[in-house]
C-alpha positions in Angstrom: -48.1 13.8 -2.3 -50.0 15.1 0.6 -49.2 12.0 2.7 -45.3 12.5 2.0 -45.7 16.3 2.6 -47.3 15.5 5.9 -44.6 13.0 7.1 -41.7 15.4 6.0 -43.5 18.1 7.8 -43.9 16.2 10.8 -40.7 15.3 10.9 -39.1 18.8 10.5 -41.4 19.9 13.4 -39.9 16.6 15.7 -36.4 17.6 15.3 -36.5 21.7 15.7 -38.6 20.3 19.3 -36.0 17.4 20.2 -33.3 20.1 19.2 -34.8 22.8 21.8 -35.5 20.1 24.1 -31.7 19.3 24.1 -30.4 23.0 24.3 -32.9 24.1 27.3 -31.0 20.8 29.0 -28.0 22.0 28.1 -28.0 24.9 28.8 -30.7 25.6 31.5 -30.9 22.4 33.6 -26.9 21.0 32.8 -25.0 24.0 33.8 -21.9 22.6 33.8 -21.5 22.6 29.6 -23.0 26.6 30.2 -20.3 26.9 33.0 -17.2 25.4 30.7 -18.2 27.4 27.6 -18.8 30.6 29.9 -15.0 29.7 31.4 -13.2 30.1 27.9 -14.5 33.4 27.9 -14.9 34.9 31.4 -12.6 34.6 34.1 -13.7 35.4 37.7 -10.3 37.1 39.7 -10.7 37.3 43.7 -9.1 40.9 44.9 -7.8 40.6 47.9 -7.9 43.4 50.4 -5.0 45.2 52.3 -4.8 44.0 55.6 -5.3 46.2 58.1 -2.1 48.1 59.4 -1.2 47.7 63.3 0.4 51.1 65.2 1.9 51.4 68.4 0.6 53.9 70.8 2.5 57.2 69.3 1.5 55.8 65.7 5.0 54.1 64.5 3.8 51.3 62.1 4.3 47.7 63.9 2.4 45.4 61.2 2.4 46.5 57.2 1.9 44.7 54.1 3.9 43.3 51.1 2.8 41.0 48.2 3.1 38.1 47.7 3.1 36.5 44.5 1.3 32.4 43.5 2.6 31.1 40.1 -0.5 29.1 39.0 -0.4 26.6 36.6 -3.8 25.4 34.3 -4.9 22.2 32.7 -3.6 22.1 29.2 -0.3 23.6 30.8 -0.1 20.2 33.1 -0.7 18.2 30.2 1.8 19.2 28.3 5.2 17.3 29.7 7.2 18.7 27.5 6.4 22.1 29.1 6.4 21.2 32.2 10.1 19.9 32.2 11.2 22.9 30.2 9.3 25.2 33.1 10.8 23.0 36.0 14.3 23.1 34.4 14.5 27.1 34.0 12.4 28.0 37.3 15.0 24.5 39.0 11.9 23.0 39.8 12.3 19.2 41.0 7.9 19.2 41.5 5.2 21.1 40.9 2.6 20.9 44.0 -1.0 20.4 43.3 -3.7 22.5 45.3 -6.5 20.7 45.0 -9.5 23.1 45.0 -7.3 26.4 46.0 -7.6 27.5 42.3 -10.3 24.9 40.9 -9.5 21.4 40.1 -7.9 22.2 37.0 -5.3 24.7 38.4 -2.3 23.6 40.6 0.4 25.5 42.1 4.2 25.9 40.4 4.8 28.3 43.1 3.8 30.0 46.5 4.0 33.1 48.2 7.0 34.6 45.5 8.2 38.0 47.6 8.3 40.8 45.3 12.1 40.3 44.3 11.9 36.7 43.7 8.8 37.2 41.7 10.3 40.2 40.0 13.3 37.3 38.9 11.3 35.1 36.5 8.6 37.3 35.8 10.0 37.8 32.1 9.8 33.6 31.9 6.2 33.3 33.7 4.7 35.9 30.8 5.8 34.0 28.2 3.8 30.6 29.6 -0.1 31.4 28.3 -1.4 28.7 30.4 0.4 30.2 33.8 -1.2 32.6 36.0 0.2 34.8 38.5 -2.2 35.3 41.6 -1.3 38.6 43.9 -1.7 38.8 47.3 -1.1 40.8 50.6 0.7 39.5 53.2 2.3 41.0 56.5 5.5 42.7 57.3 6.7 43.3 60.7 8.3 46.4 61.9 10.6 44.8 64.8 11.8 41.2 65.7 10.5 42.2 69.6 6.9 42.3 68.5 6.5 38.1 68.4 3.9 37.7 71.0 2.4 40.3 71.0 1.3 40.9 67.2 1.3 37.3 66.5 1.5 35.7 62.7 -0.8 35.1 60.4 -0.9 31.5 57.9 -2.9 30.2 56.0 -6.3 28.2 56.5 -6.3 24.8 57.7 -8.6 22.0 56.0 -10.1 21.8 59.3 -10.6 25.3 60.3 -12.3 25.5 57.2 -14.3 22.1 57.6 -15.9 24.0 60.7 -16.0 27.4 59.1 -19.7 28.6 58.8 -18.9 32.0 57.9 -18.2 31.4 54.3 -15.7 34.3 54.3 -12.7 31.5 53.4 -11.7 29.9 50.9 -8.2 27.3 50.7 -5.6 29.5 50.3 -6.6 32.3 52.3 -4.5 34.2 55.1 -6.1 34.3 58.6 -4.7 35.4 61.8 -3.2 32.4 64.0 -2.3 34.0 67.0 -1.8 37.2 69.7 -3.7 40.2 68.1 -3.5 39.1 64.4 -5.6 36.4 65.6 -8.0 38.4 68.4 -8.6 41.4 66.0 -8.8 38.9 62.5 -12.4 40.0 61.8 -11.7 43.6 62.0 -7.9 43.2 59.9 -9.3 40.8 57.2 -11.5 43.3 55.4 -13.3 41.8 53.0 -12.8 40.6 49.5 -13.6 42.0 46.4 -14.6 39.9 42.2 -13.0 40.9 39.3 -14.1 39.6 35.5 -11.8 39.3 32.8 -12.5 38.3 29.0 -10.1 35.6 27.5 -9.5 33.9 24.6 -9.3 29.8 24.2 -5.8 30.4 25.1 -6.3 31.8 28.1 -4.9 35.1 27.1 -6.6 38.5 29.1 -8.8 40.3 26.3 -10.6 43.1 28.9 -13.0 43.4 31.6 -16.3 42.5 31.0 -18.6 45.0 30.5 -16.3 47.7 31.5 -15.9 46.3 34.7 -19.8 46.5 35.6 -19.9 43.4 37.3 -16.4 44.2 39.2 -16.7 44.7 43.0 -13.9 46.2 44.8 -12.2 45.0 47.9 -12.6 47.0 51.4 -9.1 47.4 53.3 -9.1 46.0 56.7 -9.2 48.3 59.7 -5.9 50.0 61.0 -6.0 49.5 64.7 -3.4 51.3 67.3 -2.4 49.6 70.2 -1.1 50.7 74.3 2.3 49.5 72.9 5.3 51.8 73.2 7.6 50.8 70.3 10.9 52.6 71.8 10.2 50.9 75.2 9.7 47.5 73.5 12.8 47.4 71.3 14.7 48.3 74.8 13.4 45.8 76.7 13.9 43.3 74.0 17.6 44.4 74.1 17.7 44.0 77.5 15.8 40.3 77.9 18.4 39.5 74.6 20.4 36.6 75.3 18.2 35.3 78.8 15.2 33.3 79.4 12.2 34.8 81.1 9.6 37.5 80.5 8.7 41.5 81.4 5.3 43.3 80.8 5.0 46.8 82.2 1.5 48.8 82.6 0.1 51.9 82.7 -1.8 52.0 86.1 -4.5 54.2 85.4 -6.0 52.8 82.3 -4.5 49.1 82.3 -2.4 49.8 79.1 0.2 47.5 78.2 3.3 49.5 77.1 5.7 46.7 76.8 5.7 43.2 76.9 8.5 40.3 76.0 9.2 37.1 76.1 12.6 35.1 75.6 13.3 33.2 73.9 11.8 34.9 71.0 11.6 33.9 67.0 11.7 36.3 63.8 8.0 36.9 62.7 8.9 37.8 59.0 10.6 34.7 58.6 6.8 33.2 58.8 6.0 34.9 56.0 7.3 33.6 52.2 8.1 29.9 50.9 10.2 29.1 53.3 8.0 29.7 56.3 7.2 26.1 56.8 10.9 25.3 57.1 11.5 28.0 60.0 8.3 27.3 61.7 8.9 23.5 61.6 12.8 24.7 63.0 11.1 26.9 66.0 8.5 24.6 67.1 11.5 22.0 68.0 13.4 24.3 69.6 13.7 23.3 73.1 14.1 26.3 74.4 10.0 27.2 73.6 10.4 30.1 71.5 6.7 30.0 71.0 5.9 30.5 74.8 4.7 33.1 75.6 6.2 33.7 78.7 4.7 36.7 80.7 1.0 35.4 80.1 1.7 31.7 80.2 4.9 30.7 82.7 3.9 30.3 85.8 6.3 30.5 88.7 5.3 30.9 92.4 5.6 34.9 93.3 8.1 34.2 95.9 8.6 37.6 98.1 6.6 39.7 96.2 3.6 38.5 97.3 4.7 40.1 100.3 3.1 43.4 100.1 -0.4 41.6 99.3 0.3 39.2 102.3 0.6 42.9 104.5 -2.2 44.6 102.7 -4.4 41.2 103.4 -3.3 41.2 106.9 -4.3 45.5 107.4 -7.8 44.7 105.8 -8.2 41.8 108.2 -7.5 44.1 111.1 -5.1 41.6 112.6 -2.1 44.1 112.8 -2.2 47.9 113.2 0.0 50.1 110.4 2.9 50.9 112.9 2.7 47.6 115.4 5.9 45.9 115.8 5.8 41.8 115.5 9.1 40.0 117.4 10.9 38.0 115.1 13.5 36.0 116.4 12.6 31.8 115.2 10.2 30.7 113.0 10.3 27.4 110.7 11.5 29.5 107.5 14.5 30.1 106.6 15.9 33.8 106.8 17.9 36.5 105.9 16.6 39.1 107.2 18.3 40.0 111.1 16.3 38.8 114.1 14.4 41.8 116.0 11.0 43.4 115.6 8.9 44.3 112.7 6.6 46.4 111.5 5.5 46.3 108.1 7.5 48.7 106.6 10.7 47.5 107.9 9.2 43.8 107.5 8.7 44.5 103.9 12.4 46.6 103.1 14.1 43.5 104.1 11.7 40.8 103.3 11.3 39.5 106.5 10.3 35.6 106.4 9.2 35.1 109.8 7.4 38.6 109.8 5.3 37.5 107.2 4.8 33.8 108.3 3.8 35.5 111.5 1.7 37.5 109.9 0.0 34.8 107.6 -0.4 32.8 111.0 -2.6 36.0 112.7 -4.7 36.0 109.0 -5.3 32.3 109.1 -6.3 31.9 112.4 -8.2 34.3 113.1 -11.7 33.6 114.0 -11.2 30.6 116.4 -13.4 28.0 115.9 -13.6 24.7 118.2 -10.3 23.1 116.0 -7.2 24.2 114.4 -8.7 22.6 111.2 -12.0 24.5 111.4 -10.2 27.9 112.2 -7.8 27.0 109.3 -11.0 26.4 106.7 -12.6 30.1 107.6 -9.1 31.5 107.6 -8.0 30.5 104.3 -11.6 31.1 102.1 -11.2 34.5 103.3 -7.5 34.9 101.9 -8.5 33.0 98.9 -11.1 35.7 98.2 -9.0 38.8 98.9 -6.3 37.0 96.1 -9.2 36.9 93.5 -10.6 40.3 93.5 -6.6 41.1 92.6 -7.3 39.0 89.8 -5.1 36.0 90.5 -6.7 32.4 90.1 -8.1 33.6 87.1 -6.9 34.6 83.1 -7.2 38.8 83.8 -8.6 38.6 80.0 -5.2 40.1 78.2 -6.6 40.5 74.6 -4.4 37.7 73.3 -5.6 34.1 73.7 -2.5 32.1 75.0 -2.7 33.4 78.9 -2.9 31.2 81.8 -4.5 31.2 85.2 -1.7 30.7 87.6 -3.2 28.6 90.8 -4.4 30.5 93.6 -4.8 27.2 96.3 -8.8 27.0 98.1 -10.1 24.8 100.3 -10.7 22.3 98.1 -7.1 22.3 97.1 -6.4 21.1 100.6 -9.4 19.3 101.4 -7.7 17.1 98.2 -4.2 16.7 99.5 -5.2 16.0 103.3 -8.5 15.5 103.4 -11.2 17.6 104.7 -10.7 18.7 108.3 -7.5 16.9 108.4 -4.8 20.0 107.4 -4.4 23.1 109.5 -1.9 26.7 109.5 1.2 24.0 110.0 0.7 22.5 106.6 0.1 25.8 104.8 2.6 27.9 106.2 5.0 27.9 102.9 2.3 30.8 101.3 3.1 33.2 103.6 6.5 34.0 101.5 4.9 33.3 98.1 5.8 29.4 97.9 3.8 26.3 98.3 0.8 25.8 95.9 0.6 29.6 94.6 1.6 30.2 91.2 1.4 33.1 89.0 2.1 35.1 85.7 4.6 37.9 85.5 1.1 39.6 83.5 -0.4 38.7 86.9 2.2 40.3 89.4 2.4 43.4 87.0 -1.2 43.8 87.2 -0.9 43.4 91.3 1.4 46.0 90.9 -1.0 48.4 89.1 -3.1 47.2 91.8 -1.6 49.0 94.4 -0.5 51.8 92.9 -3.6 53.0 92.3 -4.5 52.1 96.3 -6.9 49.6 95.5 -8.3 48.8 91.6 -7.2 48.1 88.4 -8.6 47.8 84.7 -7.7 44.8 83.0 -5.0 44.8 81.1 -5.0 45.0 77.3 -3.3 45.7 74.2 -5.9 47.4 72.0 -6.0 51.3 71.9 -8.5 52.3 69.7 -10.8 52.3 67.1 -12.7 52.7 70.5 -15.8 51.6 68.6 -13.6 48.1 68.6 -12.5 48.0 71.9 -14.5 45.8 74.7 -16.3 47.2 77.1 -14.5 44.7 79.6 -11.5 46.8 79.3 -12.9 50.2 80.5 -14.3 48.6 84.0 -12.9 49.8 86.7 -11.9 46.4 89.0 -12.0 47.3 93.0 -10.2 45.0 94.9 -11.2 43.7 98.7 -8.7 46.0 100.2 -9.5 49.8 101.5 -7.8 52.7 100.1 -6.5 53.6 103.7 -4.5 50.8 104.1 -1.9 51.0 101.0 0.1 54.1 101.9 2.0 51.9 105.0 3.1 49.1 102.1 4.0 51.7 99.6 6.5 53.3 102.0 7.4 49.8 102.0 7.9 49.3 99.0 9.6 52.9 98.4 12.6 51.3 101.2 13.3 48.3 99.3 15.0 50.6 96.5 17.1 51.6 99.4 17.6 48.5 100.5 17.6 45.2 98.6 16.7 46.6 95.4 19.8 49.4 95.5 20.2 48.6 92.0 17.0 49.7 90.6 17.5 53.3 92.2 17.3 55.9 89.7 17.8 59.7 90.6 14.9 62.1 90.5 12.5 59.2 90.8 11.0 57.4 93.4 10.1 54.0 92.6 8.4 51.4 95.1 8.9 48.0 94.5 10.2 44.5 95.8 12.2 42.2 94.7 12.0 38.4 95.2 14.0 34.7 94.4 11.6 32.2 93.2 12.5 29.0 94.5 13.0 26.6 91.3 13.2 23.0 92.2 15.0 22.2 88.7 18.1 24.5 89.1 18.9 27.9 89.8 16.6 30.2 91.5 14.6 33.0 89.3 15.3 36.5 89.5 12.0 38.2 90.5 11.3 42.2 90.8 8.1 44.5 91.1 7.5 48.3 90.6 5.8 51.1 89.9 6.6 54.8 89.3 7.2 57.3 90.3 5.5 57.0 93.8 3.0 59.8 93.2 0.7 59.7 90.2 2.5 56.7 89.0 2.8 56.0 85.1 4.3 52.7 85.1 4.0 49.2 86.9 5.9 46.6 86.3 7.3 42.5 86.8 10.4 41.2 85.3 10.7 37.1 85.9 14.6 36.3 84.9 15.1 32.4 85.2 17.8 31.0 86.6 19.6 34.5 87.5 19.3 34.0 91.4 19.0 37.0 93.7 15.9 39.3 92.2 17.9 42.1 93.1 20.6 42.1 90.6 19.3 40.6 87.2 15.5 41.6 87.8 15.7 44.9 89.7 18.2 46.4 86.9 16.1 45.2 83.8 12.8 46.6 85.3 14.3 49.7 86.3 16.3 50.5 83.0 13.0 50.5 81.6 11.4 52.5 83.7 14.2 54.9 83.6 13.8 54.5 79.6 9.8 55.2 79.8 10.3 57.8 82.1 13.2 60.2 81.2 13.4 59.0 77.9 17.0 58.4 78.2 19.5 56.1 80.0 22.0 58.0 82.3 22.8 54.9 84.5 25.1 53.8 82.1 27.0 51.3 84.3 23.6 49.3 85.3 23.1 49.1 81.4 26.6 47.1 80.9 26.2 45.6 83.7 22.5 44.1 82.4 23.8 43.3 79.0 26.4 41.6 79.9 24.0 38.9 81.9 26.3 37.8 84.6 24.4 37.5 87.7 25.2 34.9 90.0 27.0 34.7 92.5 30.4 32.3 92.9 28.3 29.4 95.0 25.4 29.6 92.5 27.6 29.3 89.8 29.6 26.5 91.4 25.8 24.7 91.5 25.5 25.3 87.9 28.9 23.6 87.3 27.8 20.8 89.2 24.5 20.4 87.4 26.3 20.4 84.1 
C-alpha cells in the first residue's frame, strides 16, 4: 500500500511540474501561441494623424486633407474562395492584391485609397463581410492646379526608403512627402501617430475598447505651416504661363519671399492622390514635354542681355568706367542692333548695346596688365568670377525645395580645360559679355539678381516658408552683401527704368515705374527664348521678377507682358491694361521670319 501510494503520488507531483513547465514555455518563453490567443481578442488600430495644413501668405488654404479609405481583407476571409469570388463579382474585382507585411502577413489588400464617395458606394456590402476591415486614412487635397512645384505630392513609402529608414517612424503603407515642401517640411507635416485597442470576438467582430480605452494613445496633428506664396498672384500667373513652356518666379526684395512661382508645363496634383494615381503618374512621367521639371529652379538657359546690368555694375566696381563716360561704339565682333555712336551706361543698357558691353567686358578683363594677354586674361576673369558668386550664381541659392540647380558660372579652370592653361585670352571669352558662351542660369537665379539690385547691393535667399518662425532656418534671415558698393547701382537702375521706354514698351504700366531689361536667349535647338527682368516700383520696390518664355523670340513681347501683368496684378490688385492681357493669352509672339523658321523646322 505505501509503495503504490508513493508511486501514485510521485507521479501526480511529475505531471502538475511537466504541466507548468510546458505553460511557463508557452506562455512566457513562446510568445507567439500568447501573441495568437491575445490576437482573437485584442486588436491593435494605428490612428493616423491629420496632416498638417499648408496656407499661403494671406492665410487661403493651399494643401488640406480628405480620407482615404483601405478595404482589408483577413486570413480565413482569403481562404474561403467561395467568398472571395462572390466579393470580386459585386465589388468587379478581377484580383485581390496582396500587401505583404502592410497589415501583417495574414491581411492583404481588396482595395486602396477608396475616396470618400467611392468608399461611401459599397460600404453597405464591406459591413456585411466579418472578416473585411476598413482602414481610414488622411490624405492631401490641393487648393489649385498652379501649386505643382511648389507644394509638391506626397506617396507612399518605398521598400527602399524604408530599408534605410532608422527613424522607425514608418511603417509600409504609410504617406510621406516626395517632393517641393511636402517633402522639405515632412517632419514637421507628418505629426505623429497615435494606438488604438479594440476587443473582438473569434469572428473578428468589434466588442469595445479595452479597458475603456486606458491603453489608447491619441494621434498629434501635424503642424500648419504658412508660406511667402500669394495665392491670387499664383493662379494669375498660372493663367498667364497656360498653354507655353517656360517658367516665372517673382520676389519680394526685402525679405527674399517668394510670392509666385510656375512652371509649364504643369500636371494636376490631386490626380496623385486615389487609386488611380499610379496610372496618371506613370502618364506624366512619359510626357515629353517634362511636366515634372521644375523649370524656374532647374532649366538652365544662358541669361542672354540681362546679365547686362551685372556686366555694368561689375565694370563701376572695377573702376574701369566712370557713371557718365561715353564708350564709341561703332564695330565690334558681335552682332548688333543697337545704332552705332557713343555709350554710356545708361543709354548702353536702354538699348542693349552689344559692342558697349563687349567693350566694356574687354576694360574688366584686361585690366591689370601682366607680361601676356593670357596672364592678364587669368587675373581678369577670377575677379569677375568672384563678383558673379557673391550674387549668388554658380551656386544652388538654397530655395527650400530640393530639385534646384546651380547654373554654371565659367572659372579659370573652365578655360584652363577647354584651351589649356595660359593658352586662352579676352578673344576666346568675349561671348560673356552679352550673357552667352559658358554662363548659364535659373530664372530663380536672375530673379534673385534682380532683388539684388533693387535693394543696391544684397539679398536674403529666397524661400518659401513663412512661418512657424520657430521652423524657419536661420539661413533665410541672413542678409547676403554682394561685391558691389551701394553708390554704384542708382546709374544701372536709371538704366533699367529706360528700357520700359524703350525695348520693353510693353511692360509699361501707368503710375508705376518699373526698371527692368529684357533679353533673347540664343537657343541652338530652335527658336530663341523670351527673356525679361524687373523690379517695382523703382523706389522702395515690392517685387522683383524673371519670366523665361521658350521659343517666343524677342524678350520684349512674350516676356516683358507676362512679368509685367503680374506686377501690375501684385501691385494694383487689378488689371487695367486689358489689351496686353489678350494679347498674352492669346500666345502669338513671333514675328513672320521666326515663324517662317518654325515652318521650316517642322
Amino acid at each position: 500500500m505505501s509503495r503504490g501510494f508513493f508511486l501514485i503520488r510521485n507521479f501526480i507531483v511529475l505531471t502538475f511540474i511537466i504541466l507548468f513547465f510546458r505553460l511557463f514555455y508557452l506562455q512566457i518563453i513562446n510568445s507567439d501561441y500568447s501573441n495568437l490567443a491575445e490576437s482573437n481578442i485584442i486588436k491593435r488600430k494605428t490612428l493616423h494623424p491629420r496632416r498638417g495644413l499648408i496656407f499661403d501668405r494671406k492665410g487661403q488654404v493651399l494643401a488640406s486633407n480628405q480620407p482615404l479609405y483601405d478595404i482589408i481583407g483577413n486570413h480565413k476571409l482569403f481562404k474561403d474562395s467561395l467568398k472571395i469570388q462572390k466579393l470580386k463579382s459585386l465589388l468587379s474585382l478581377n484580383s485581390f492584391e496582396k500587401k505583404g507585411s502592410y497589415f501583417s502577413k495574414k491581411h492583404f489588400s481588396i482595395y486602396q485609397s477608396l475616396k470618400r464617395d467611392e468608399f461611401y458606394s459599397i460600404s453597405d456590402l464591406v459591413s456585411s463581410y466579418p472578416n473585411i476591415e476598413v482602414v481610414q486614412h488622411p490624405a492631401r487635397l490641393y487648393t489649385s492646379n498652379s501649386l505643382a512645384h511648389i507644394l509638391g505630392y506626397v506617396g507612399e513609402v518605398s521598400p527602399s526608403f524604408l530599408e534605410k529608414d532608422s527613424s522607425g517612424m514608418y511603417k509600409q503603407g504609410d504617406y510621406i512627402g516626395i517632393s517641393g515642401l511636402e517633402a522639405r517640411y515632412e517632419k514637421f507635416l507628418k505629426g505623429n501617430k497615435g494606438v488604438k485597442y479594440v476587443m473582438t470576438n473569434a469572428s473578428g467582430n468589434v466588442k469595445g475598447s479595452l479597458e475603456n480605452g486606458s491603453f489608447d494613445t491619441l494621434s498629434t496633428p501635424g503642424t500648419n505651416l504658412s508660406t511667402t506664396i500669394d495665392l491670387d498672384i499664383q493662379n494669375y500667373a498660372y493663367k498667364l504661363m497656360s498653354g507655353k513652356k517656360g517658367g516665372v518666379v517673382a520676389i519680394e526684395p526685402k525679405t527674399g519671399e517668394i510670392l509666385c512661382m510656375v512652371s509649364m508645363p504643369s500636371f494636376d496634383l490631386n490626380k496623385l492622390i486615389g487609386r488611380k494615381r499610379s496610372d496618371y503618374f506613370s502618364e506624366v512621367k512619359a510626357d515629353t514635354t517634362a511636366p515634372l521639371f521644375v523649370r524656374p529652379a532647374m532649366a538652365t538657359y544662358p541669361p542672354g542681355s540681362i546679365f547686362k546690368p551685372l556686366q555694368a555694375l561689375i565694370a563701376l566696381q572695377e573702376g574701369v568706367i566712370k557713371n557718365n563716360e561715353r564708350i564709341a561704339c561703332f564695330n565690334s565682333p558681335m552682332e548688333d542692333h543697337a545704332p552705332f555712336g557713343h555709350y554710356n551706361i545708361v543709354r548702353g543698357i536702354k538699348f542693349s548695346s552689344n559692342t558697349f558691353f563687349y567693350r566694356l567686358f574687354k576694360r574688366v578683363i584686361e585690366k591689370e596688365q601682366k607680361s601676356s594677354p593670357y596672364l592678364t586674361a587669368r587675373e581678369g576673369v577670377d575677379k569677375w568670377y568672384n563678383h558673379l558668386k557673391s550674387f549668388g550664381l554658380g551656386d544652388v541659392l538654397g530655395v527650400d525645395i530640393s530639385q534646384e540647380k546651380s547654373g554654371f558660372t565659367p572659372s579659370l579652370g573652365t578655360y584652363d580645360k577647354l584651351y589649356g592653361k595660359n593658352r586662352w585670352k579676352f578673344s576666346n571669352i568675349y561671348s560673356l559679355s552679352i550673357g552667352q558662351g559658358e554662363l548659364l542660369v535659373t530664372p530663380l537665379q536672375m530673379a534673385n539678381m534682380t532683388a539684388a539690385i533693387a535693394n543696391k547691393g544684397y539679398y536674403y535667399t529666397p524661400h518659401f516658408l513663412q512661418s512657424p518662425d520657430s521652423i524657419l532656418s536661420k539661413e533665410y534671415k541672413i542678409k547676403r552683401l554682394t561685391s558691389i558698393d551701394s553708390t554704384h547701382f542708382e546709374i544701372v537702375i536709371e538704366g533699367m527704368a529706360q528700357v520700359v521706354d524703350g525695348t520693353a514698351w510693353r511692360a509699361r504700366i501707368p503710375g508705376i515705374e518699373i526698371c527692368g531689361k529684357t533679353g533673347t536667349a540664343q537657343n541652338p535647338q530652335g527658336i530663341d527664348h523670351s527673356v525679361f527682368v524687373a523690379f517695382a516700383p523703382r523706389e522702395n520696390p515690392q517685387i522683383a521678377i524673371s519670366a523665361y518664355i521658350e521659343n517666343a523670340g524677342w524678350g520684349g513681347r512674350a516676356a516683358a507682358s507676362i512679368a509685367s501683368l503680374i506686377i501690375e496684378k501684385y501691385l494694383l490688385g487689378e488689371i487695367k491694361r486689358k489689351y496686353i492681357e489678350d494679347y498674352t493669352l492669346k500666345g502669338e509672339f513671333l514675328d513672320k521670319k521666326q515663324l517662317a523658321e518654325l515652318e521650316k523646322e517642322n
